[in-house]
matplotlib code that plots the C-alpha trace (Angstrom):
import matplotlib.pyplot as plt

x = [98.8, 96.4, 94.1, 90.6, 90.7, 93.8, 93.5, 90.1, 92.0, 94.7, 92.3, 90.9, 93.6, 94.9, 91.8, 91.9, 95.6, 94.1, 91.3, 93.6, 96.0, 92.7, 92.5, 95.6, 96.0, 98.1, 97.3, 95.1, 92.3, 90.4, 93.2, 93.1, 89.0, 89.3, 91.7, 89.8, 86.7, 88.6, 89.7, 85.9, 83.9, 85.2, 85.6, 81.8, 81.1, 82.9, 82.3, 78.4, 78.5, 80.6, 81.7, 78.5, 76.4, 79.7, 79.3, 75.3, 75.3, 78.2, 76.1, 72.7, 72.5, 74.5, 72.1, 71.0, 74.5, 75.0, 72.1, 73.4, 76.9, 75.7, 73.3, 76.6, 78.5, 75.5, 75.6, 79.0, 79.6, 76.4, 78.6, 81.7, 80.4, 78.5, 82.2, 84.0, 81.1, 81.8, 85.1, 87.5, 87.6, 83.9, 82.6, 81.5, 83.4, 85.7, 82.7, 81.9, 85.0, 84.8, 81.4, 82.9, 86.1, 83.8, 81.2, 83.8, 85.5, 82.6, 81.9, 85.1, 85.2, 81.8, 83.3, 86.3, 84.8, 81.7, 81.1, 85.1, 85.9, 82.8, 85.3, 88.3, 85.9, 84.0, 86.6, 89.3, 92.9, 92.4, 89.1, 90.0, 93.0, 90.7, 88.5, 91.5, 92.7, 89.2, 88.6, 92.1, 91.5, 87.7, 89.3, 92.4, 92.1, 89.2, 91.9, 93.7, 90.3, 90.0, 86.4, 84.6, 85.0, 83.2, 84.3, 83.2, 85.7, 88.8, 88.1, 88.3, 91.8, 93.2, 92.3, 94.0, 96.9, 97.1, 96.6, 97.1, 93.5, 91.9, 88.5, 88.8, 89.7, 87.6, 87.0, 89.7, 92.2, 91.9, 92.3, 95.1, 96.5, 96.6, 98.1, 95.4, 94.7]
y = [123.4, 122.7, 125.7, 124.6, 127.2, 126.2, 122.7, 122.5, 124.9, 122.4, 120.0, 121.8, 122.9, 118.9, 117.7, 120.6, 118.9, 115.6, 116.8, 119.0, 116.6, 113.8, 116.4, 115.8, 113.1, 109.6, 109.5, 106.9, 109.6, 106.2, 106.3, 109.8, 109.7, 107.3, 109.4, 112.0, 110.3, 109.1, 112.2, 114.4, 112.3, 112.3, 116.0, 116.7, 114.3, 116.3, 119.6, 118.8, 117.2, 119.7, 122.9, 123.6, 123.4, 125.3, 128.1, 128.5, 128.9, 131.8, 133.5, 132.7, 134.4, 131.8, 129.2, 129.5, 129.1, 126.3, 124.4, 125.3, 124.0, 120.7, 120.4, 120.6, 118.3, 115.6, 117.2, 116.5, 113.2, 112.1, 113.2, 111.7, 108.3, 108.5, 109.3, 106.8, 104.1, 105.3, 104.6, 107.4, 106.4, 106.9, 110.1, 113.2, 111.2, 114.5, 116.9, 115.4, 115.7, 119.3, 120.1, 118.5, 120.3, 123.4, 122.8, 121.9, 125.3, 126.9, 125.5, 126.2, 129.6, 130.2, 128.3, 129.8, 133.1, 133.3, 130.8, 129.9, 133.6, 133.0, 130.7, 133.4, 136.0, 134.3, 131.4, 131.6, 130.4, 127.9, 126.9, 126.4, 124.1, 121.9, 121.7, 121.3, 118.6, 117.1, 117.7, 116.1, 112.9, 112.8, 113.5, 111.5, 108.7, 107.1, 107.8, 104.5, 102.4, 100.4, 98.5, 100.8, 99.7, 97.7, 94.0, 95.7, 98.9, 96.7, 94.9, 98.3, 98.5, 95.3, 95.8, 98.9, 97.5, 94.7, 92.0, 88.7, 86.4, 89.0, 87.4, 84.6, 86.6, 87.3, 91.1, 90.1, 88.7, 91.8, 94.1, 92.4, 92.4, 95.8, 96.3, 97.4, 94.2]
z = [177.4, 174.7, 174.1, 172.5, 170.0, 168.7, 169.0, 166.8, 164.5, 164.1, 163.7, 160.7, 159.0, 159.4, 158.1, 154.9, 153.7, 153.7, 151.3, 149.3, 149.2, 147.8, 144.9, 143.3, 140.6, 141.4, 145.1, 146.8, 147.4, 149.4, 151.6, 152.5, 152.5, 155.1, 157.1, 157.0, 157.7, 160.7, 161.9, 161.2, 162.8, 166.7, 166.0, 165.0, 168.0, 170.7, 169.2, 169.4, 173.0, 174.9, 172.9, 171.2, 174.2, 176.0, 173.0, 173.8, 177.5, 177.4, 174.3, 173.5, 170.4, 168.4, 169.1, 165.9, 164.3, 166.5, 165.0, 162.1, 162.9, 163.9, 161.1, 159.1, 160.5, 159.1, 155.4, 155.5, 157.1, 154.3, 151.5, 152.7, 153.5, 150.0, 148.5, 150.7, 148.8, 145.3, 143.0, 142.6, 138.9, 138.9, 136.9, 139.4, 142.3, 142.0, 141.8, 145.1, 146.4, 145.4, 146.9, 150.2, 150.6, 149.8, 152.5, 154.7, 154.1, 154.5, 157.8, 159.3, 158.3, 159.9, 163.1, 163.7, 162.8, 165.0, 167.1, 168.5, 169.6, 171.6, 173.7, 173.4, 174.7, 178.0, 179.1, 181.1, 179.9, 182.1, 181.1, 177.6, 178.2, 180.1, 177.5, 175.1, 177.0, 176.9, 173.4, 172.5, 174.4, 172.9, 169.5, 169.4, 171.0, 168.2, 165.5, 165.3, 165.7, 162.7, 163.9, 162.4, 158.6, 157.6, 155.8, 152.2, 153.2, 154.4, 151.3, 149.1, 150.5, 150.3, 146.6, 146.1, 147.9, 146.0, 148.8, 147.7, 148.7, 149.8, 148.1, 150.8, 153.6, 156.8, 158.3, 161.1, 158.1, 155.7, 158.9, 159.8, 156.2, 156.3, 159.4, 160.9, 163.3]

ax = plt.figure().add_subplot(projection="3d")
ax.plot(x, y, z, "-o")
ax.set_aspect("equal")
plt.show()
């Protein structure tokens, strides 16, 4: 069964090819933005609603990092939505991209450092797959939604694919388009 530990560790090393992968020249870093973008933000959202507060009842003293961890997940969920905006042909788009992989890093390294051997050390085996499981269904199951771009976004995409009247096509169409509807 699904061990929370591991399973946000997955989750992070998943989410650190995607960006590594965005680095590299002749791939559709968009794409991969939106991926990832897809993937980060159910994971800062369960994180903060059950295995933060989980992580500051079984230790008090990381209530500071857990602050700190949430505040974070905002910096970079700013700077990605202020990448997934820009063009990746756009001078400093790849500083940005930079600066977020390095936050990112950062973050994780702090996480899985301090605050997610918090879990190792006061739950149960048990405990943690249930909140594996939970975190799993929490995280995965917003992955395929495609409602959450916006017309502008599904647009940016049926341009790089090279969608034929995408200028005339509603948020439903271009969704569809890209085989997202």
């Amino acid at each position: 069964m699904p061990d929370i530990v591991e399973v946000i560790k997955e989750q992070h090393r998943q989410v650190d090819e995607l960006l590594e992968e965005a680095t590299h020249d002749g791939v559709d870093k968009a794409a991969l933005l939106h991926e990832v973008h897809r993937m980060l933000l159910p994971h800062s959202e369960a994180e903060e609603d059950f295995v933060y507060p989980t992580i500051r009842d079984k230790a008090a003293e990381a209530g500071e990092e857990v602050v700190d961890g949430a505040v974070e997940h905002h910096q970079i969920e700013e700077m990605l939505q202020n990448l997934l905006r820009g063009n990746p042909d756009a001078p400093g788009y790849d500083g940005t991209l930079a600066a977020i992989i390095g936050e990112l890093r950062h973050h994780v390294q702090e996480e899985e450092e301090e605050l997610l051997p918090i879990l190792e050390d006061s739950l149960t085996t048990e405990e943690r797959e249930q909140m594996g499981r939970r975190f799993l269904e929490a995280t995965t199951a917003k992955l395929p939604e495609e409602e959450h771009h916006t017309k502008s976004e599904l647009y940016d995409l049926a341009r790089e694919q090279d969608i034929p009247g995408r200028s005339t096509m509603t948020k439903e169409e271009l969704a569809e388009a890209l085989g997202d509807g």
